[in-house]
C-alpha positions as CSV (number, residue, x, y, z in Angstrom):
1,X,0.0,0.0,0.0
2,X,1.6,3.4,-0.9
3,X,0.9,6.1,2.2
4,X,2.4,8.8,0.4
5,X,0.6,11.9,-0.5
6,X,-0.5,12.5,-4.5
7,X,1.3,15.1,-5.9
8,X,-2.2,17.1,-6.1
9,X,-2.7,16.8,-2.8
10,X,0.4,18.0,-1.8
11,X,0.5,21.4,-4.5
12,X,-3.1,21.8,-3.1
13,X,-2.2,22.2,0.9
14,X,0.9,24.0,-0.2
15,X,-1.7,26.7,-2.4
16,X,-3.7,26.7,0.9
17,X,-0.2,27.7,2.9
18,X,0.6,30.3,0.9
19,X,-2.8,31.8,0.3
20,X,-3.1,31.9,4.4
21,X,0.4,33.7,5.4
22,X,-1.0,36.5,3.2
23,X,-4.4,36.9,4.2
24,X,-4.8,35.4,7.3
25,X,-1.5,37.0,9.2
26,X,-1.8,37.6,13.2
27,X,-2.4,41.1,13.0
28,X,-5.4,40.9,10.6
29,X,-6.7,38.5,12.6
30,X,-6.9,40.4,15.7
31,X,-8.3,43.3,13.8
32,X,-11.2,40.6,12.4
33,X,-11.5,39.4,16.2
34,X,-12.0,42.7,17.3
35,X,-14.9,43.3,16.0
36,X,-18.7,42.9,17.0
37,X,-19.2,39.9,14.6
38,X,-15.8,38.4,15.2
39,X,-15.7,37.5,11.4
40,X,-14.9,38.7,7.9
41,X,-17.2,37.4,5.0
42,X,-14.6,39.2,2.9
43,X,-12.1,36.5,3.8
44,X,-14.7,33.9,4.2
45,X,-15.3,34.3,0.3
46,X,-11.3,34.0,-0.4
47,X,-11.2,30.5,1.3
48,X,-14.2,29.7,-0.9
49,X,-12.2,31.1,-3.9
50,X,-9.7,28.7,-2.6
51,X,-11.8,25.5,-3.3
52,X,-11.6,25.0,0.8
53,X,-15.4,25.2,1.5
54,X,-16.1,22.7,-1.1
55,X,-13.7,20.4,-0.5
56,X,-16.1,17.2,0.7
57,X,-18.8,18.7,-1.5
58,X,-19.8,16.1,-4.4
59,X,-19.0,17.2,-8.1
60,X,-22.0,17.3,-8.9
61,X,-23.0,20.2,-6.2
62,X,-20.0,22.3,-7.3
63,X,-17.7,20.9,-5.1
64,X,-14.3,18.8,-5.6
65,X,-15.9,15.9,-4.0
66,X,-12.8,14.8,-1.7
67,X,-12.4,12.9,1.5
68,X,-11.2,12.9,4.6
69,X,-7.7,12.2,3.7
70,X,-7.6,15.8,2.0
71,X,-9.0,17.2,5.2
72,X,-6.2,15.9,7.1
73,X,-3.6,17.9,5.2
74,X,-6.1,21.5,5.1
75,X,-7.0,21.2,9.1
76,X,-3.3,21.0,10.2
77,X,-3.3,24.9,8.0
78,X,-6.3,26.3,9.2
79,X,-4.8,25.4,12.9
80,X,-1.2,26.7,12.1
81,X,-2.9,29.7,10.8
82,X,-5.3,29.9,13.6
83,X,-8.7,30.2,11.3
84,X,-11.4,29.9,13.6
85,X,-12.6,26.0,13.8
86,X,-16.4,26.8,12.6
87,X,-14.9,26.9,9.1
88,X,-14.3,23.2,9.3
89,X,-17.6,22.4,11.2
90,X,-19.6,23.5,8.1
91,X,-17.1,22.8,5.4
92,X,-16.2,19.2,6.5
93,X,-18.8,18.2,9.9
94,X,-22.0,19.8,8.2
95,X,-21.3,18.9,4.0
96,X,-20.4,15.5,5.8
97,X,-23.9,15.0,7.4
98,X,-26.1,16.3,4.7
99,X,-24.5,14.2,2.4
100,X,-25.4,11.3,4.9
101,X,-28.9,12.2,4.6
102,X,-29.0,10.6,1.2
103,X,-28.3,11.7,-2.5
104,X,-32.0,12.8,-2.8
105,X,-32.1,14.9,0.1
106,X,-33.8,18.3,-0.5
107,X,-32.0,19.8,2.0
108,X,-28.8,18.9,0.7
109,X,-29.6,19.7,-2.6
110,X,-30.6,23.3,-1.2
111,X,-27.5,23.8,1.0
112,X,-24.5,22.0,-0.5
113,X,-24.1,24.1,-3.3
114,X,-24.0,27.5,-0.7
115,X,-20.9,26.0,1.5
116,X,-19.4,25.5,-1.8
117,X,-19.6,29.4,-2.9
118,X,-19.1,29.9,0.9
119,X,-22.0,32.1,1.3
120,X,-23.5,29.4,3.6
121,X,-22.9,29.4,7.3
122,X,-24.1,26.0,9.1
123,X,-23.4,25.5,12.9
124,X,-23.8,21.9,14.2
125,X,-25.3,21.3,17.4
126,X,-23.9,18.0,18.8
127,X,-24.6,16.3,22.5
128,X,-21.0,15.8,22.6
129,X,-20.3,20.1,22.8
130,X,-22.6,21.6,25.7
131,X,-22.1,24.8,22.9
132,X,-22.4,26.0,19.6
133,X,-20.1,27.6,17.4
134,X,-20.9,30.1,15.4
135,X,-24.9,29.9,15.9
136,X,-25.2,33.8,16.2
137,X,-24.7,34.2,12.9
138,X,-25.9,30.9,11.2
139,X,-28.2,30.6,8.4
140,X,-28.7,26.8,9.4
141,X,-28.7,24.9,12.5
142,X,-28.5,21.1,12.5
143,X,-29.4,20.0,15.5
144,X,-29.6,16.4,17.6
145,X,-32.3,15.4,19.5
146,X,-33.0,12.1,21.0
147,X,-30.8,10.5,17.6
148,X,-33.0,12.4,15.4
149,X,-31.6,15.3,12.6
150,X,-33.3,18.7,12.9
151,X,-32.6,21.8,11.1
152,X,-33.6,25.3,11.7
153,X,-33.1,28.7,10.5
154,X,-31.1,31.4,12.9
155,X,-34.7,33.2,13.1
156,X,-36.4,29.3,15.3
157,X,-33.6,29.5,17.6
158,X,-32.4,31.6,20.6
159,X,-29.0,32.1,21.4
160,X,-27.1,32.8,23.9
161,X,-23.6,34.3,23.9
162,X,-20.8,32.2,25.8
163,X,-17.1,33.9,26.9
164,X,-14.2,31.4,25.2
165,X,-10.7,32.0,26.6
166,X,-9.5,31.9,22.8
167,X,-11.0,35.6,21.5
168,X,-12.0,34.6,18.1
169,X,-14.3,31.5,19.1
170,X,-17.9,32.8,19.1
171,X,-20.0,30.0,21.3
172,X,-23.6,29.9,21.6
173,X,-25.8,27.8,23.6
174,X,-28.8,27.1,22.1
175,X,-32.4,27.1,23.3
176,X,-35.2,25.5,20.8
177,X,-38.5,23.5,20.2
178,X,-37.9,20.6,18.5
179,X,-40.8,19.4,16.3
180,X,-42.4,17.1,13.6
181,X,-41.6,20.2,10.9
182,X,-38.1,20.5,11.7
183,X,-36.9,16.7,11.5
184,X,-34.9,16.1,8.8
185,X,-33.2,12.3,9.7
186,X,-35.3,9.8,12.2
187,X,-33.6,8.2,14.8
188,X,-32.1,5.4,12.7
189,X,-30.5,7.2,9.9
190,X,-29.6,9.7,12.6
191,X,-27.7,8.1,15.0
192,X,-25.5,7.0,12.4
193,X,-25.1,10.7,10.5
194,X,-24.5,11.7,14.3
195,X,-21.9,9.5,14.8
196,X,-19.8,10.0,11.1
197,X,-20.7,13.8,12.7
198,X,-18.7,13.4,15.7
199,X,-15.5,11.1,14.6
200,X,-15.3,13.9,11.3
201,X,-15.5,16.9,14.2
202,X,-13.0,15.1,16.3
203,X,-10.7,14.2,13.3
204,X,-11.1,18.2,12.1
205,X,-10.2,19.5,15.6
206,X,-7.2,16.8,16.4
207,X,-5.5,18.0,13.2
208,X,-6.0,21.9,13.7
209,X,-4.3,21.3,17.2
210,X,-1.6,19.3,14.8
211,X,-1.0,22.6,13.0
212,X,-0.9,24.7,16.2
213,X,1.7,22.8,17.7
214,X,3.7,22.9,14.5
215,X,3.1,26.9,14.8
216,X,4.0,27.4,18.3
217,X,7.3,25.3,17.8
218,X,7.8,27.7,15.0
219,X,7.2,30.8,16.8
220,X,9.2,29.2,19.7
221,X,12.4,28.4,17.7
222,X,12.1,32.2,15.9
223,X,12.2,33.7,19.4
224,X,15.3,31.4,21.2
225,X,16.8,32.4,18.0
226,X,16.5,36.0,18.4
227,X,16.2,36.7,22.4
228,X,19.7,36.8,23.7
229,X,20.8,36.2,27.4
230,X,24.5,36.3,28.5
231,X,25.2,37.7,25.2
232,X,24.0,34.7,23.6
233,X,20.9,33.5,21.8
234,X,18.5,31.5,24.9
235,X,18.5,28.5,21.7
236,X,22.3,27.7,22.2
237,X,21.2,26.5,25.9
238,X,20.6,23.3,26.1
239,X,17.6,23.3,28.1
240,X,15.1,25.1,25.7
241,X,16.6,22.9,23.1
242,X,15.4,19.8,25.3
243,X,12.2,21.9,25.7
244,X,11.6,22.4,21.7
245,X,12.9,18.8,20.7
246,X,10.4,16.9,23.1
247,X,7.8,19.2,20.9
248,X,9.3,18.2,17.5
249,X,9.4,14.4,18.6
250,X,5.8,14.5,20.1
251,X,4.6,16.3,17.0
252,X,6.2,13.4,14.9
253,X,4.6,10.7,16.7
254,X,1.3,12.4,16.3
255,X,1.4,12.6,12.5
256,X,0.6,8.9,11.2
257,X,-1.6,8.3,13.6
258,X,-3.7,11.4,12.6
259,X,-3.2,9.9,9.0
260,X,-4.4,6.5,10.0
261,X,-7.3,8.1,11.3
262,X,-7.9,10.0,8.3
263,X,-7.7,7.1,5.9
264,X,-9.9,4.6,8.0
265,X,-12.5,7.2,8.5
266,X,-12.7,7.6,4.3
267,X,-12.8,4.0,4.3
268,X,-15.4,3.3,6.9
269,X,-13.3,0.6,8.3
270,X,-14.8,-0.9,11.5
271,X,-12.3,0.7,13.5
272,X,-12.5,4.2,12.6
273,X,-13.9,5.9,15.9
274,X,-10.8,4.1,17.9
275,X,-8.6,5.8,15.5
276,X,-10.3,9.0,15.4
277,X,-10.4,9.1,19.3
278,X,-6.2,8.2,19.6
279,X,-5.8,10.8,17.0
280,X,-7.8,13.0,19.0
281,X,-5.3,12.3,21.8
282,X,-2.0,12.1,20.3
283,X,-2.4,15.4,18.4
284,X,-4.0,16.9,21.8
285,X,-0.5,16.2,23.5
286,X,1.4,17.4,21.0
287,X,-0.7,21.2,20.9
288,X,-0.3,20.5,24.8
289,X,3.4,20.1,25.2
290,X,4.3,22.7,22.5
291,X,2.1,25.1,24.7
292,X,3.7,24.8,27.6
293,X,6.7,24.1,26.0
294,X,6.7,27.5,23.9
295,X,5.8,29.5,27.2
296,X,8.7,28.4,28.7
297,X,10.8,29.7,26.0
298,X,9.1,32.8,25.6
299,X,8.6,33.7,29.0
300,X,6.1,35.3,30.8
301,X,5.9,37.6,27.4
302,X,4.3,34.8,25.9
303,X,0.8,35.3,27.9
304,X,0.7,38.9,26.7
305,X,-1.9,40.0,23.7
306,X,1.4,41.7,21.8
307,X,2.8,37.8,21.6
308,X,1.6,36.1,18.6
309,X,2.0,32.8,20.6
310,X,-0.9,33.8,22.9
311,X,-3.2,33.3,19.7
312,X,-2.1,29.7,18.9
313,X,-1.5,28.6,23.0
314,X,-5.1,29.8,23.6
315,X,-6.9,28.2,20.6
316,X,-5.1,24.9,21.5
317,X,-6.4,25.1,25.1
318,X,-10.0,26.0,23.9
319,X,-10.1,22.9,20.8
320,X,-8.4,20.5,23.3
321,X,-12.2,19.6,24.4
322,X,-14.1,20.0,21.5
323,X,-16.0,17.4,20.0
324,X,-14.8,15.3,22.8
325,X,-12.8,16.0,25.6
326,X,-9.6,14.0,26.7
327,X,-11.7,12.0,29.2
328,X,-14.0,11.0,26.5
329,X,-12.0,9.9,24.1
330,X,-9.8,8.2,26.9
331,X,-12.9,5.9,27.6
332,X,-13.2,5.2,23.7
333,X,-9.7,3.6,23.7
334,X,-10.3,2.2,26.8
335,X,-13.3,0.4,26.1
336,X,-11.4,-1.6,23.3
337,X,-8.4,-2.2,24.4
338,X,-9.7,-3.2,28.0
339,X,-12.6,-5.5,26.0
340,X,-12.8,-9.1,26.5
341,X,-10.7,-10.9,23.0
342,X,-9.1,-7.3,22.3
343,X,-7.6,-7.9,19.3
344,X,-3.9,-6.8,20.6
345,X,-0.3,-7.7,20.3
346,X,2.3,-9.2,17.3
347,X,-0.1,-9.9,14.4
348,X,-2.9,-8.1,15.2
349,X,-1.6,-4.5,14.1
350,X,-3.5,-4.7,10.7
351,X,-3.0,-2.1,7.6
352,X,-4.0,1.4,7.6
């Protein structure tokens, strides 16, 4: 089996790269953040120019009609350049459950085409998240209830405004009726869109905080580089470089298993949500280590809104339990490798 990357997907991440260090730097973020809405639809309509919104789209609504293998390469960007996670909830979480709801779907025929052109905004309202992101300023809501699929216009909801420590997360809790009208999936088809719903949120957010770890190594080794002590650079002591190796190694080990995760998730093998949850995990120790890691190096400075490490360090600590929190994915792992037969040991590591 070849695990290398195509040659497409690779020029296409790299397009992504460079499109984001020009119009998504730090500063025009915090000007974006600053603001009442807490969003640009001028840069949300770039990224759709991009061919990001309509990435999992089928060809057939406009959209490229990739998998979750391609995801795995854009989320680690849209974490190192800190765009806020919502993006991925409606480009990847959302275009993944309406396209569960079948190929004749009329509300996937009516919304797919609209996270394509990126004009659409869909927040998704699992059990899993106690809040919503980005329901203030959604023009659909799908939401669960009792395994069932509803969806609703901003104008059937109320929301409710909820403080993040990361500024440019806008969470919302929710209040709603739920009724005959707005059902779109019974509980059978639901409970499994719900569940594709959560391992693609979880595999999203576990390679954002990928791509924040690589970013906060990066801003780490920039500042040992350049902050001098003793009339030497701080990155010729051998401490921080202990410090920003363990973060290197950690972020290495985290890699294939968010790749593995990936690829059994697009292949609907068996195993995917155990794979999704230690991706979930690893990548959640690397963002953690290169966190703590990085405000070592940096100092106290690295707390302080001037430092752009503050952005990344933040963000990782807010994602960390989205779609799932350590605990819960914990218990995932747990409850298969702890299982009676667990299929463990020498001969039993299977292909990815």
């Amino acid at each position: 089996m070849d695990f290398t990357f195509s040659e497409q997907q690779t020029s296409f991440r790299d397009a992504v790269s460079r499109f984001l260090m020009t119009e998504a730097a730090p500063e025009m973020l915090r000007e974006i953040w600053e603001t009442d809405a807490g969003r640009s639809p001028q840069l949300r309509a770039k990224i759709a120019a991009q061919g990001i919104t309509g990435l999992s789209v089928p060809v057939k609504f406009g959209g490229l009609g990739c998998d979750d293998v391609d995801w795995s390469l854009i989320t680690q960007e849209l974490g190192y350049y800190c765009i806020p996670d919502s993006l991925a909830d409606t480009a990847c979480v959302a275009a993944g459950l309406l396209r569960g709801l079948g190929e004749n779907s009329a509300l996937a025929a009516e919304w797919l085409p609209g996270i394509v052109g990126g004009a659409a905004r869909i927040a998704v309202g699992h059990p899993v998240n106690s809040l919503v992101a980005d329901a203030h300023m959604a023009d659909l809501l799908l939401l669960h209830h009792q395994g069932e699929v509803h969806a609703l216009t901003r104008g059937e909801v109320e929301v409710e405004l909820n403080p993040s420590i990361d500024q440019s997360r806008r969470l919302c809790r929710v209040s709603w009726t739920p009724g005959a009208r707005t059902r779109v999936a019974d509980a059978e088809l639901g409970g499994k869109v719900w569940a594709e719903a959560l391992d693609r949120g979880a595999l999203c957010v576990a390679g954002q905080l990928l791509g924040l770890a690589q970013r906060m190594l990066d801003l780490s080794v920039d500042y040992a580089a350049q902050r001098k002590q003793f009339g030497r650079p701080i990155g010729a002591f051998q401490a921080i470089k202990h410090h920003l190796a363990d973060v290197v190694i950690r972020i290495e080990f985290a890699l294939p298993v968010l790749y593995a995760a990936a690829h059994a998730l697009a292949t609907q093998r068996s195993d995917r949500s155990l794979r999704v949850a230690h991706a979930k995990l690893a990548c959640g120790d690397a963002a953690g280590l290169a966190a703590r890691n990085g405000l070592q190096v940096h100092g106290a400075m690295g707390y302080a809104w001037e430092t752009d490490l503050q952005m990344f360090m933040k963000r990782a600590w807010a994602l960390d339990a989205s779609w799932g929190d350590r605990g819960f994915h914990k218990a995932r792992v747990a409850d298969f490798v702890l299982s009676k037969d667990a299929p463990l040991g020498p001969g039993n590591v299977g292909d990815v």
